[in-house]
C-alpha positions as CSV (number, residue, x, y, z in Angstrom):
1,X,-85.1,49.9,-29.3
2,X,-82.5,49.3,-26.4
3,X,-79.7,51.3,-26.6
4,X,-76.1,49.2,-27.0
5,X,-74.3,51.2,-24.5
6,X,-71.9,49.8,-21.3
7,X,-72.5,50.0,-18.0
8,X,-71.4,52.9,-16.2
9,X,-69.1,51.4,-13.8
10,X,-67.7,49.1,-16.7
11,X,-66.6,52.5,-18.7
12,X,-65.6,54.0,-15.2
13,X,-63.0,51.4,-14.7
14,X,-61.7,51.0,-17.9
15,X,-60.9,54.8,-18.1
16,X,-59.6,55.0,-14.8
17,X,-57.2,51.6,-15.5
18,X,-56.5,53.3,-19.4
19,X,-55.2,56.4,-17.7
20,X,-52.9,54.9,-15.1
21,X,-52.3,51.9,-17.2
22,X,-52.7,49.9,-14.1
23,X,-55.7,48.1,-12.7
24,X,-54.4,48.6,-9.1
25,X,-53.9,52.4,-9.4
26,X,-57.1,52.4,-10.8
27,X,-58.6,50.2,-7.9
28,X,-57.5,52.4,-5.7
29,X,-58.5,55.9,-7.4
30,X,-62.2,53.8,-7.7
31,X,-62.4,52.4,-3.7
32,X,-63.0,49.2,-5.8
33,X,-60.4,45.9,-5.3
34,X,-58.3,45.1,-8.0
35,X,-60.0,42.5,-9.4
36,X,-63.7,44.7,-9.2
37,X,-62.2,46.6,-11.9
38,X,-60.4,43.3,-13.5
39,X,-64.1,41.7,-14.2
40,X,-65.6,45.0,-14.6
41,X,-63.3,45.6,-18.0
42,X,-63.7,41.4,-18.7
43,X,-67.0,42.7,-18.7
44,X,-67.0,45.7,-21.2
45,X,-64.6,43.4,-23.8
46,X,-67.1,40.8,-23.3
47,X,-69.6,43.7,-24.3
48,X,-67.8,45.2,-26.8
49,X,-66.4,41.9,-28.6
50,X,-63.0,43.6,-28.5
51,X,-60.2,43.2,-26.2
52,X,-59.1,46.4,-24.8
53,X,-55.8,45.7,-23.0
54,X,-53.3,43.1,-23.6
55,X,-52.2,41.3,-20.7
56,X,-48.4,40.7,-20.4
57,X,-48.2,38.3,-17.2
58,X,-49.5,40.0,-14.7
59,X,-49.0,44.0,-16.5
60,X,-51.4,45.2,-18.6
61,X,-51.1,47.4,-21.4
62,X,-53.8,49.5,-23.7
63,X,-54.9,47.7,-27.0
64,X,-54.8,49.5,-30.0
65,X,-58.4,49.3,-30.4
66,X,-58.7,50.3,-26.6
67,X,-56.4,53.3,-26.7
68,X,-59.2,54.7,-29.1
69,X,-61.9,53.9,-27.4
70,X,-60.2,55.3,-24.0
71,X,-59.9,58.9,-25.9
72,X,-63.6,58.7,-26.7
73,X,-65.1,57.4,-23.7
74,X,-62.9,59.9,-21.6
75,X,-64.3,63.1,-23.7
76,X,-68.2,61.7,-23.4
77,X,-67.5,60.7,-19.4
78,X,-65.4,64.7,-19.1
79,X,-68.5,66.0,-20.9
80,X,-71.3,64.2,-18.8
81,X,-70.0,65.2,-15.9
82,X,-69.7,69.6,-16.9
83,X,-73.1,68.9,-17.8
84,X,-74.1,67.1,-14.7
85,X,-71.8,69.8,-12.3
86,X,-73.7,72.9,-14.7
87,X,-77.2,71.4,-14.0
88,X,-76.1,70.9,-9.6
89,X,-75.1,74.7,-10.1
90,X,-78.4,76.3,-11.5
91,X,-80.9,77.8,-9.3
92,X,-83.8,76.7,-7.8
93,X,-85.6,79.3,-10.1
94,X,-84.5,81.2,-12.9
95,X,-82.4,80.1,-16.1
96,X,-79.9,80.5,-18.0
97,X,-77.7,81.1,-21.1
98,X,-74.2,79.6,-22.4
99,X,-72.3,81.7,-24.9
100,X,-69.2,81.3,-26.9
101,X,-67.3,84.6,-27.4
102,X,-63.5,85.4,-28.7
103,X,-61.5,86.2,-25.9
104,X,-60.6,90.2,-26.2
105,X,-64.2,90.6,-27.1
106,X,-65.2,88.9,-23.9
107,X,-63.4,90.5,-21.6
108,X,-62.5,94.0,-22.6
109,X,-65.9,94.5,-24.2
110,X,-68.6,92.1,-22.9
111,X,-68.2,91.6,-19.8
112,X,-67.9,94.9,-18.5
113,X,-71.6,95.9,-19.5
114,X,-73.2,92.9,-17.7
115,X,-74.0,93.8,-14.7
116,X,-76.2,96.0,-16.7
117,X,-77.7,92.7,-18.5
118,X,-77.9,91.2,-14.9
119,X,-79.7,94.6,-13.3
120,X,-82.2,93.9,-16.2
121,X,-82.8,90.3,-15.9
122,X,-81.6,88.9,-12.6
123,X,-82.9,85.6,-12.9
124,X,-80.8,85.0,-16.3
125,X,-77.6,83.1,-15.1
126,X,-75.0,83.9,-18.6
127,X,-71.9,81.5,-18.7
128,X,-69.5,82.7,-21.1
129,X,-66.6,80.2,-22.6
130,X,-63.6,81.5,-25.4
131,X,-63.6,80.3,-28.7
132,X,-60.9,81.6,-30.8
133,X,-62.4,80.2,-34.1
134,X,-65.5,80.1,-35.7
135,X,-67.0,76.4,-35.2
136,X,-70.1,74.6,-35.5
137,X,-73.1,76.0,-33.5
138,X,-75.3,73.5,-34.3
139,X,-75.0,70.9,-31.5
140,X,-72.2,72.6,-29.3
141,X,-74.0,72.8,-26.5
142,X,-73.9,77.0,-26.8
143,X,-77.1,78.9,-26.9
144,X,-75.3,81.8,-29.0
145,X,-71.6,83.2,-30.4
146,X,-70.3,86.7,-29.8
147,X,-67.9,86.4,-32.9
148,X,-66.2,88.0,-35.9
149,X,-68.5,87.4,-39.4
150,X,-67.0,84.5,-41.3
151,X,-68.2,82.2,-44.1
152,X,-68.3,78.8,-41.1
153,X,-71.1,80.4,-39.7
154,X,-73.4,79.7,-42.7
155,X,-76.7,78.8,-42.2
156,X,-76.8,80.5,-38.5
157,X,-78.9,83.9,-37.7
158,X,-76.1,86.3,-37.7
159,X,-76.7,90.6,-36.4
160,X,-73.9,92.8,-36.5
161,X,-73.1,94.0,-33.2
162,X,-69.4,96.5,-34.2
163,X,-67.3,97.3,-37.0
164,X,-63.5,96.5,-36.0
165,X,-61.7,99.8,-36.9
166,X,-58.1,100.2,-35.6
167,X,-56.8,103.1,-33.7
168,X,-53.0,103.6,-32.7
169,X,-52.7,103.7,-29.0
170,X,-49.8,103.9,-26.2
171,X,-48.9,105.1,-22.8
172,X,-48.9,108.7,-22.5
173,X,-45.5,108.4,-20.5
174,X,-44.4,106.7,-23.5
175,X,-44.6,110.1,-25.6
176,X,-43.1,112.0,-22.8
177,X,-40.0,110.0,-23.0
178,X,-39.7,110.3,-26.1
179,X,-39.7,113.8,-26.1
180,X,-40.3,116.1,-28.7
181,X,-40.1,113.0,-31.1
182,X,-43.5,112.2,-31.4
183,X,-43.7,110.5,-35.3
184,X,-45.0,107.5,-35.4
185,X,-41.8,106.0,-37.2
186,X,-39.9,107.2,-34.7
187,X,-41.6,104.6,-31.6
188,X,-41.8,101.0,-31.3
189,X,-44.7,99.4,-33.1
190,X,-46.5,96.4,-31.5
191,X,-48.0,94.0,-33.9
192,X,-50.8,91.5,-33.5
193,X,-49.5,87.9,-34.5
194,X,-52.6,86.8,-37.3
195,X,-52.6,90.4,-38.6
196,X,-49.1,91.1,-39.8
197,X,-49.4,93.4,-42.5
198,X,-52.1,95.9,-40.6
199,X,-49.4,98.0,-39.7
200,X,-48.4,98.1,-43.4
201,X,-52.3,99.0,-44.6
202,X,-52.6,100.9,-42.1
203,X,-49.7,103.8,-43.2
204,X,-51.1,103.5,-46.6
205,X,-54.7,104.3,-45.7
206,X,-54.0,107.5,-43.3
207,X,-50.9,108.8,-45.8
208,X,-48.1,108.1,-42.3
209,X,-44.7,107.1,-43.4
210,X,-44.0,104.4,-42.2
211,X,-39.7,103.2,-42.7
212,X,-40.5,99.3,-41.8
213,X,-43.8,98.6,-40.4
214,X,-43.0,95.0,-40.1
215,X,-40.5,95.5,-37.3
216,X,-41.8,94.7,-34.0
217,X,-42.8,92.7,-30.8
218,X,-45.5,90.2,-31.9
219,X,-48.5,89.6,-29.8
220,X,-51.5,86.8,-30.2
221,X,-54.4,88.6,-29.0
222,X,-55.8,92.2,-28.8
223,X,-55.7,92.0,-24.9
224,X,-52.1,91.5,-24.9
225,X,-51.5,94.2,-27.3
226,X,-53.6,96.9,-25.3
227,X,-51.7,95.8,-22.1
228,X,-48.0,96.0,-23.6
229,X,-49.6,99.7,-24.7
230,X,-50.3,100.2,-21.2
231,X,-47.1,99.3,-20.2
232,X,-45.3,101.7,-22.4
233,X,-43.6,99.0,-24.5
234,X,-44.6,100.7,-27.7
235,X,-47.9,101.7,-30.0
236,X,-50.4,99.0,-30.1
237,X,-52.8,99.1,-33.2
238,X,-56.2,97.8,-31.8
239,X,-60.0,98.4,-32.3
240,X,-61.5,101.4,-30.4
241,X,-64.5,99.8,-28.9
242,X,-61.9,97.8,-26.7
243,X,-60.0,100.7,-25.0
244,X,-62.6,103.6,-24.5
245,X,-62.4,102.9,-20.4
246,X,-58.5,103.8,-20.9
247,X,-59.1,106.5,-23.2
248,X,-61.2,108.3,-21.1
249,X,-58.9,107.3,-17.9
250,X,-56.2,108.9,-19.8
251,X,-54.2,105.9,-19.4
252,X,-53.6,105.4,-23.4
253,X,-53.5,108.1,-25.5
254,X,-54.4,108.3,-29.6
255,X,-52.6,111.1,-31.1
256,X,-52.2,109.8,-34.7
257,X,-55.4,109.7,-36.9
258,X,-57.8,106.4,-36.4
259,X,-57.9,103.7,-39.4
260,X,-60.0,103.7,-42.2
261,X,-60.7,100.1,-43.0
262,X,-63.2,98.1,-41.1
263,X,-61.0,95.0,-40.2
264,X,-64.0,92.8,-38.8
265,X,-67.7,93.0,-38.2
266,X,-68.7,91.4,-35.0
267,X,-71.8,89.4,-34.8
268,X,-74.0,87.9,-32.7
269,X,-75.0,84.5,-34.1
270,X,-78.1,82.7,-33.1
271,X,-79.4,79.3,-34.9
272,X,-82.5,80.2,-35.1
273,X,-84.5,84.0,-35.4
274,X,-84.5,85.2,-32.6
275,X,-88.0,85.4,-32.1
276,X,-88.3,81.7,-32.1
277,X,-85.3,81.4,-29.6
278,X,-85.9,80.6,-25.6
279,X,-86.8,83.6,-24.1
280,X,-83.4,83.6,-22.1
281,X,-81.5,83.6,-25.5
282,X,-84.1,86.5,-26.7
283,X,-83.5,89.0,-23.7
284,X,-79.7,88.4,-24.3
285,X,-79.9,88.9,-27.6
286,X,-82.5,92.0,-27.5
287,X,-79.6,93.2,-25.2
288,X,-76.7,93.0,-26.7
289,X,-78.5,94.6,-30.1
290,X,-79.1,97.2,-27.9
291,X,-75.8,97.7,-26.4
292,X,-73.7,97.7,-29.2
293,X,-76.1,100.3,-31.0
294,X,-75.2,102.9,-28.0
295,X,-71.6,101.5,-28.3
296,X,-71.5,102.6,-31.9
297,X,-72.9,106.2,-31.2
């Protein structure tokens, strides 16, 4: 069956002309004359059975109908073309792997290790985009997701990769400025926007008085948190697979006893086994298992 879709250059023009909101401007953006893009849209209404624009003399303005159909045809033309510009990018020979991670996770954890993936497998190309939220695999365009467990991702493949557990961190010159005061209470605490209260659980679970845990600068990810840490700004609470590097460095210091409660489990999650995934996606995924089992040791 014959697809009812518009011509290319019809939906070309009548994004370009719903975006300036001028057939001229979008003329000129096009190399086309004015009226190439006038019959091109005559064309799409024709098409469609709809008018798209109102014409008010000789300005034109977006329909209502055509303001909708500019918002969709403007996501499927923005998506074609990624997809077009990601295929014009991959080599001649080799493949490779999209993955959706959380941010912090991404670059304080994942990326780091690899160019240990990339030693193993150098013709695997992995692209890596941030997802705050869980969303729907299935259909995304993403081969995996590097992300906390969560009831949305029912029905996917999920293997625990690390057990969130936070640890109180800050600068080292932080401490010596303070002095001799070195109780908790006594420093700033930096808190993490969508976990207000951690602070709060956190003196109950380790027995630390703490006067009002809720006072402090509030931060929306974990990468921002460990950075204010670094800067001295105060004692960030944040998981401990994210800051062994500065740990070690002895650019953060942990003098107070680490959490108790595991905050988050974080998952890889596949849609299908991952026996019966592409063997890009299986190397990845063989991997990361592997990788977060040494992390955990």
């Amino acid at each position: 069956m014959t697809r009812k879709i518009p011509s290319n250059s019809a939906l070309l023009a009548f994004e370009a002309a719903a975006r300036h909101g001028s057939f001229a401007r979008a003329a000129e953006e096009l190399a086309r004359t004015e009226g190439a893009v006038s019959r091109q849209i005559a064309r799409l209404e024709a098409f469609l059975g709809v008018a798209l624009f109102e014409r008010v003399g000789n300005r034109v303005r977006l329909a209502p109908n055509g303001t909708r159909y500019a918002v969709q045809v403007r996501e499927i033309l923005d998506r074609l073309e990624r997809d077009s510009l990601y295929l014009m990018g991959q080599p001649a020979e080799g493949a490779s792997i999209d993955i959706a991670a959380s941010p912090t996770f991404a670059t304080r954890w994942l990326i780091p290790r690899l160019k240990r993936f990339q030693a193993a497998h150098p013709n695997i190309t992995v692209h890596i985009a941030e997802r705050m939220e869980p969303f729907l695999l299935a259909g995304s365009g993403f081969d995996a997701a590097l992300h906390f467990e969560h009831p949305a991702w029912t029905g996917m493949h999920l293997h625990r990769l690390l057990e969130e557990i936070l640890v109180p961190v800050c600068s080292p010159t932080l401490l010596r400025e303070a002095g001799a005061t070195t109780s908790l209470d006594a420093l700033p605490l930096l808190h993490r926007r969508q976990n207000p209260d951690a602070w709060q659980r956190y003196a109950q679970a380790s027995g630390i008085v703490l006067s009002n845990p809720a006072v402090g600068a509030r931060y929306d990810l974990h990468s921002m948190l460990i950075e204010a840490a670094l800067a001295g700004l105060g004692v960030a609470l944040v998981p401990r697979f994210y800051i062994d590097a500065e740990l070690e460095q002895g650019r953060l210091v942990a003098p107070w006893p680490a959490g108790t409660t595991i905050i988050k489990n974080f998952c890889l999650v596949l849609p299908e086994p991952i026996e019966l995934s592409g063997r890009p996606v299986q190397a990845f995924a063989r991997w990361i298992l592997e990788e977060a089992s040494s992390a955990a040791c």
